[in-house]
Every structure is written in structure tokens, then in C-alpha cells.
C-alpha positions in Angstrom: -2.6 -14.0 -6.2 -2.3 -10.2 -5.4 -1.5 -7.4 -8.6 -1.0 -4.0 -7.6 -1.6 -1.6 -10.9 1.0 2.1 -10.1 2.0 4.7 -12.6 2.1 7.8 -13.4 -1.4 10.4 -12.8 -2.5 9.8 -16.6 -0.8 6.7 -17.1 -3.8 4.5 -17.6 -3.7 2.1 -14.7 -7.1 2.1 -13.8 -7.9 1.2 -17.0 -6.3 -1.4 -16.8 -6.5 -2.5 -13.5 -10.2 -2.8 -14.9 -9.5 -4.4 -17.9 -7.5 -7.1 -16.3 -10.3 -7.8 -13.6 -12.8 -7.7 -16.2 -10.8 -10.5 -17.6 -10.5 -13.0 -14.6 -13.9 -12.5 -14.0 -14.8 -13.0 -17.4 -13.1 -16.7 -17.3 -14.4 -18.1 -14.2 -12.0 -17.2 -11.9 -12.7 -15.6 -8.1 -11.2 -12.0 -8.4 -11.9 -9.1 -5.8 -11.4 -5.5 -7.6 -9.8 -2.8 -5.2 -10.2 0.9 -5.6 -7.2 2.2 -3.5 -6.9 5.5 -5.6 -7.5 9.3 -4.2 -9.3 9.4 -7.5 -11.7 6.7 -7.2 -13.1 5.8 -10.4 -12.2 2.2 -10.7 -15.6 1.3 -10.2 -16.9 3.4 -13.4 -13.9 1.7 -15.6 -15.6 -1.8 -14.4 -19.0 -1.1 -15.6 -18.4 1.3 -18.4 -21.6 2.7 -19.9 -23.7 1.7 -16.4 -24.5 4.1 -13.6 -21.3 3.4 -11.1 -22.2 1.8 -8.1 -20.6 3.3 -5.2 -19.0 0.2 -2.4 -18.9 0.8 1.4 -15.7 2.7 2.0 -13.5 0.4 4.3 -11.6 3.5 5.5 -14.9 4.7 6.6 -15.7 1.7 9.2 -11.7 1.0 10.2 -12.4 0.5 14.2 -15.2 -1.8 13.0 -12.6 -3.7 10.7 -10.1 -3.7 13.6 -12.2 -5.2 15.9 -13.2 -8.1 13.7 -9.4 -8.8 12.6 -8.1 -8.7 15.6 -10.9 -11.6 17.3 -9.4 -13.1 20.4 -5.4 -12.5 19.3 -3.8 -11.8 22.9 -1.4 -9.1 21.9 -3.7 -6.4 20.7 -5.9 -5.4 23.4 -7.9 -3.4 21.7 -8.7 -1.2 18.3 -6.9 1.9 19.7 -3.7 -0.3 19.7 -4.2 -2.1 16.5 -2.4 0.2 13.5 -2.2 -0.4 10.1 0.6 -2.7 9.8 -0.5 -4.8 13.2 0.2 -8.2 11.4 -1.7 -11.6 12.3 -1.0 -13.8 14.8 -2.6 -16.8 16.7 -6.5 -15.8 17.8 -6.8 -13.0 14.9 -9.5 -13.6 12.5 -8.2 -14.6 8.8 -10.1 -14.2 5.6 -10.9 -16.2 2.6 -11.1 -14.0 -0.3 -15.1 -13.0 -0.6 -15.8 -15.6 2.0 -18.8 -15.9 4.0 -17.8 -12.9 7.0 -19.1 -9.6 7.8 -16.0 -7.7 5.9 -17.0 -8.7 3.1 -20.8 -9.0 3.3 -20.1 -5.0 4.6 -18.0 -3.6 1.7 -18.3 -5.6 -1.0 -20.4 -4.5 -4.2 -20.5 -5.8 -7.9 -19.3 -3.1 -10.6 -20.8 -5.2 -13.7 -19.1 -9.0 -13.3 -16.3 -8.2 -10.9 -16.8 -7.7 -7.5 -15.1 -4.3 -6.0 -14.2 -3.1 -2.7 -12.6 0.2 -1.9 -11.1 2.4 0.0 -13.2 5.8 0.2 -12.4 9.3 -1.0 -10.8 12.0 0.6 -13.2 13.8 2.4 -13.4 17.5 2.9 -13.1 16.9 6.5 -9.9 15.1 5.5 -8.4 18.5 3.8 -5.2 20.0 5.7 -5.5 17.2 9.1 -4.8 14.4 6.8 -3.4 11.6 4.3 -4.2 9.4 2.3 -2.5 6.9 3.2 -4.3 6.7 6.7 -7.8 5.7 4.5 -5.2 2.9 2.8 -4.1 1.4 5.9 -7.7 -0.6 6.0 -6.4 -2.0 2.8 -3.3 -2.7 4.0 -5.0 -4.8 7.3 -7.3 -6.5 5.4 -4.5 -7.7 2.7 -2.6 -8.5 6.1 -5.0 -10.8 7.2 -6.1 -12.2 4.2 -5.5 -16.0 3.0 -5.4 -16.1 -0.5 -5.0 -19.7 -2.6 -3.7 -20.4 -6.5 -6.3 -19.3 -8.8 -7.9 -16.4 -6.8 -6.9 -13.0 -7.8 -6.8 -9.8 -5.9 -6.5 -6.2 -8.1 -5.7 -3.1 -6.5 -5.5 0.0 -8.4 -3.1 1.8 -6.7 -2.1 6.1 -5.9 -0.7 7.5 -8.8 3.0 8.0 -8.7 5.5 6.6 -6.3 2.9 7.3 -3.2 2.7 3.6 -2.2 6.2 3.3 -0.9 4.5 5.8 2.0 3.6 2.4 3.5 4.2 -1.3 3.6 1.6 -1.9 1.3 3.6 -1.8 -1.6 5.1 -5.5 0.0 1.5 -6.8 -0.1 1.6 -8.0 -3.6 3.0 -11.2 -5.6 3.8 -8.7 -8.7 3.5 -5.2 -9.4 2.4 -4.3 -13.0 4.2 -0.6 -13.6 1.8 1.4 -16.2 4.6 3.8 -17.8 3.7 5.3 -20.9 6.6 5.9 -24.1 7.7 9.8 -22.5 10.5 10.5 -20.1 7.8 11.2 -17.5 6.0 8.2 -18.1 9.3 6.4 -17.2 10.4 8.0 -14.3 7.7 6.3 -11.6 9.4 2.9 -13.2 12.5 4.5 -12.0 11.5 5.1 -8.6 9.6 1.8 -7.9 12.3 -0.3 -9.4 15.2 1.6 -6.8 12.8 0.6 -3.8 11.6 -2.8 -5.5 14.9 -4.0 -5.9 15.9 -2.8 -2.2 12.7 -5.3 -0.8 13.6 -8.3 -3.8 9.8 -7.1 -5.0 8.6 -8.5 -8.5 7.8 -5.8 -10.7 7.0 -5.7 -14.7 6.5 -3.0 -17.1 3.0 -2.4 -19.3 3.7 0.3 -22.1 0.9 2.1 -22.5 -0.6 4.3 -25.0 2.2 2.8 -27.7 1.5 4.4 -30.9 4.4 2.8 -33.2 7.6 1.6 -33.5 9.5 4.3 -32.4 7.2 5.0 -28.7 8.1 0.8 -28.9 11.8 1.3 -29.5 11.8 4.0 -26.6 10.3 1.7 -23.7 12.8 -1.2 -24.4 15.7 1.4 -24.0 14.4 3.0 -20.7 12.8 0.0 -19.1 14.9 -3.6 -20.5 13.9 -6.4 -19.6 11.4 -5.5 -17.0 9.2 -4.8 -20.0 6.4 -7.1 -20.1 4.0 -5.9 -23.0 2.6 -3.2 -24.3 -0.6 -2.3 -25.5 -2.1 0.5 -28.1 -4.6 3.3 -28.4 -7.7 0.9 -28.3 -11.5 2.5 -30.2 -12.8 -0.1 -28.1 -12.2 1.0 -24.8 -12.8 4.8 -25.7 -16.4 3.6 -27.1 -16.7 2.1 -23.4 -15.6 5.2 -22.0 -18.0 7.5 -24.0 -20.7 5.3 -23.0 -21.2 3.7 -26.2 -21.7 0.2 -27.1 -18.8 -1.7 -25.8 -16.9 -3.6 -28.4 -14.3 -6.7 -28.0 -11.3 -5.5 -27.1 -8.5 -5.5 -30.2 -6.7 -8.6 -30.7 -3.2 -7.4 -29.6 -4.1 -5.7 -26.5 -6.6 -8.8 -25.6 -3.2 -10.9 -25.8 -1.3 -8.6 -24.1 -3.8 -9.2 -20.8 -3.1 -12.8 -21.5 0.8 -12.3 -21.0 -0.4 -10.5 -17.7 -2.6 -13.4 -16.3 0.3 -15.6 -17.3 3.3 -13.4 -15.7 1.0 -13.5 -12.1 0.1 -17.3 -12.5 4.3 -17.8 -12.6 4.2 -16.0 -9.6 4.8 -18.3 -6.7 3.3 -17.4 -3.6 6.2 -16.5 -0.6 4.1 -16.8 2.7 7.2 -16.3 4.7 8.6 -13.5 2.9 5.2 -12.1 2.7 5.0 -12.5 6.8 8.5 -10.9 7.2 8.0 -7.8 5.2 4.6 -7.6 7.3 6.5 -7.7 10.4 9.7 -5.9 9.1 7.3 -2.5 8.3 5.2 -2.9 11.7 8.3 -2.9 13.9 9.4 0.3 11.5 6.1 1.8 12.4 6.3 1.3 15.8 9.5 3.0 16.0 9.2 5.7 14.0 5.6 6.9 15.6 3.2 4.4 16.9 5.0 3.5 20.4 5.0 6.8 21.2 1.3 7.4 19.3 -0.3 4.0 21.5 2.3 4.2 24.9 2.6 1.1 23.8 5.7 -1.5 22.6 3.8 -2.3 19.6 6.9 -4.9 19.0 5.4 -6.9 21.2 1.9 -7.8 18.7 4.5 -9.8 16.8 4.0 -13.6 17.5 6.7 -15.3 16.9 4.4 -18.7 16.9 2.5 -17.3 14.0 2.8 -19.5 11.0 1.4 -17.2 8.1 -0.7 -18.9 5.0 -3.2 -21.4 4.9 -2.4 -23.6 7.9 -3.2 -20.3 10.2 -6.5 -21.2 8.6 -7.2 -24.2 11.1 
């Protein structure tokens, strides 16, 4: 299952994009961490108290991870005409989620039990030529080409604020836990992502963050409804962790309210043909809007319409 963690700069989502991973990891269950934030310090939040391990940005090796995903598929002739939203099709190579290939072996490192990928930071040699969403399209192709079961978990700590919708990726995901905290600009990133959500039928849910009574309570369930999930408060624990001081357990209410997270993703079904189609949907958007003209290529035509996405692909 795939959880993308957006909100606003501030909000708390890495956090708890760590504290969630922290928690599958912590049960038994195979979980791959993803640091897809400008500000990459999901890896610190993982280990707290530890010198942070730094993983092999994937941005930094994309015609490498081109190459590899697109194997022997006979639309894409090369890297130069693979783009980020090229999706699978028969002959392109398909991962298992930390399986036994050189993507994996390449980039991934452990940040204390969970096991993290991400994608780089913005360099200096990235300043004024350009965005960051370029370095989150090797997310997006490996997310693509990945084959993903019940029980396994992806967690991607997203760009602050409504930068996903920039690209596709924000379709990559069975649910999207919005971090919003009890103020009117803690609220107004749910906004935005619910408008577009709703537009692509994507599942979305509400964490209040940083809840300090009843009346910060009161204020979420007015702005947000029923999207509201949980909530969780100010926690000595995890500011001990952050201070580099002995880590504590984590408070009983905001340890249950990661429960109700595992269990709103594990009542997430997984939609492989909605998850193809979206795939498809933003390549042929791409292509359009730059990437014909970018390649000289009809980019339309990587689309095989033989592919069938999921596990059988896998054989």
C-alpha cells in the first residue's frame, strides 16, 4: 500500500511520515520510507538521537534508473525519450518492493529499523535553471513501475503545500494523509488538495496536528468534516527524540491515533486499473503540454495498450 504524508511547511508531516514508518517497521511489516521533500530531513526523524545516514539520491542517477526501467519495452528507445510519467508496458522491468535488483541495492539505506530512499536536495547548481519537481520525477518512475502486494507499505513524505499536484504523482498513492494543523492556514492546503482530489476520485483523510484542547478539536471538525481521521497532541516524547534525548514510548492517544492510520490504509483496496489510467492519463498530458515537442517525439505512442498493470505484469 502507498501513503503520501502533504501539509502545510510546519505542519508536522515528516514527523509523522516517520512515526508511521517507524510503526510498520516496528510490527513486522515490509515498509520502504521516502524522503520526497526539498527539506530533506526524513531520515533524521527515523533515527532520532543517531547521526543521519544520508541514502543515494535517486534524482542523482535518473538516466541510470531509466535505463533499468525501461529493459527491453519496445516503445521507449532510449533514456532521452523516457520522461517521468513514461508508464510500464510489456518488456519494462517491474519491481518488488526492496526486492533483489540494482534500484534498490543502489539507493536504499536503513535510518534506524526502516529502510529509506530519497530523492536528493536541491543543489546549488539546481538554483534559477530548475524545479523540484524534475528531482521527483525518479520517484514518480519508480512508483510507476513498482508492484506492490497487501501488507507491504510505501511512505512518502511529500513537498510542503499543494506542490504535488505539479505532477502526477499525487495519483501514485492508495490514500493521502493531509497533516493540517487547528489555524485557518493549517486548513487551507486541505482545501486545495481536497478541490483536486475530488476532481481525480483520490482518497484523502485529515490528521489534526498539534491539537491542544477542545476548542483547536472543535475547530478541525468544522473546517475539515468528515474527512477527519484523528488527531493527535503536543507529544514530550517525540520532542525528547528530537532534542536527542532518550526516546520514550510514544503517549497512549497519539500511539492509537497511528493505529487508526494503519487501519484507514489497510481498508484501502488496491485499484490497479485506475492506478494504470491515471498513469497514462498524466503521460499523454505531458506529452502534449511539453514533451513531444521536448523528445520530437509522439510520446502517446509508449502507451501499450496490451499492458495489464499489477501483479500478473510480474510473469
Amino acid at each position: 500500500m502507498r501513503v503520501a504524508f502533504v501539509g502545510k511547511g510546519g505542519s508536522g508531516k515528516t514527523t509523522l511520515s516517520a512515526l508511521f514508518a517507524r510503526q510498520l517497521a516496528r510490527s513486522g511489516a515490509p515498509v520502504l520510507a521516502i524522503d520526497g521533500d526539498i527539506n530533506q530531513h526524513l531520515a533524521e526523524a527515523l533515527a532520532p538521537g543517531t547521526e543521519p545516514v544520508t541514502a543515494p539520491p535517486l534524482a542523482d542517477r535518473l538516466s541510470e534508473l531509466k535505463d533499468f526501467l525501461r529493459g527491453t519495452n519496445p516503445r521507449i528507445a532510449s533514456r532521452e525519450a523516457m520522461i517521468k510519467t513514461t508508464p510500464p508496458g510489456r518488456g519494462s522491468r517491474l519491481l518488488r518492493l526492496l526486492g533483489d535488483d540494482e534500484v534498490h541495492a543502489r539507493h536504499v539505506v536503513r535510518a534506524g529499523d526502516v529502510p529509506l530512499m530519497a530523492t536528493g536536495e536541491f543543489a546549488e547548481s539546481d538554483l534559477g535553471v530548475a524545479c523540484y519537481h524534475s528531482k521527483l520525477g525518479a520517484v514518480e518512475l519508480y512508483l510507476n513501475h513498482l508492484v506492490d502486494t497487501t501488507g507491504e507499505y510505501v511512505v512518502v513524505d511529500m513537498t510542503a503545500g499543494a506542490d504535488a499536484f505539479a505532477s502526477g504523482l499525487f495519483t501514485r498513492f492508495d490514500l493521502t494523509f493531509l497533516v493540517a494543523e487547528p489555524t485557518r492556514k493549517g486548513v487551507s492546503v486541505y482545501r486545495q488538495y481536497r478541490d483536486h482530489a475530488r476532481e481525480f476520485g483520490i482518497r484523502i483523510a485529515v490528521i489534526g496536528n498539534k491539537v491542544t484542547g477542545e476548542d483547536d478539536l472543535l475547530f478541525l471538525k468544522q473546517e475539515v468534516g468528515d474527512d477527519l481521521l484523528t488527531h493527535l497532541v503536543h507529544s514530550p516524547a517525540v520532542r525528547a527524540a528530537e532534542q536527542g534525548r532518550s526516546e520514550d514510548e510514544l503517549e497512549p492517544h497519539n500511539a492509537h491515533a497511528l493505529r487508526l492510520l494503519r487501519e484507514a490504509v489497510d481498508s484501502c483496496p488496491r485499484d490497479w486499473p485506475t492506478l494504470h489510467r491515471h498513469a497514462v492519463e498524466f503521460h499523454l498530458r505531458n506529452a502534449r503540454a511539453w514533451a513531444d515537442r521536448a523528445t520530437g517525439l509522439d510520446l502517446a505512442a509508449q502507451v501499450d495498450p496490451g499492458y495489464v498493470p499489477g501483479p500478473p505484469a510480474l510473469t
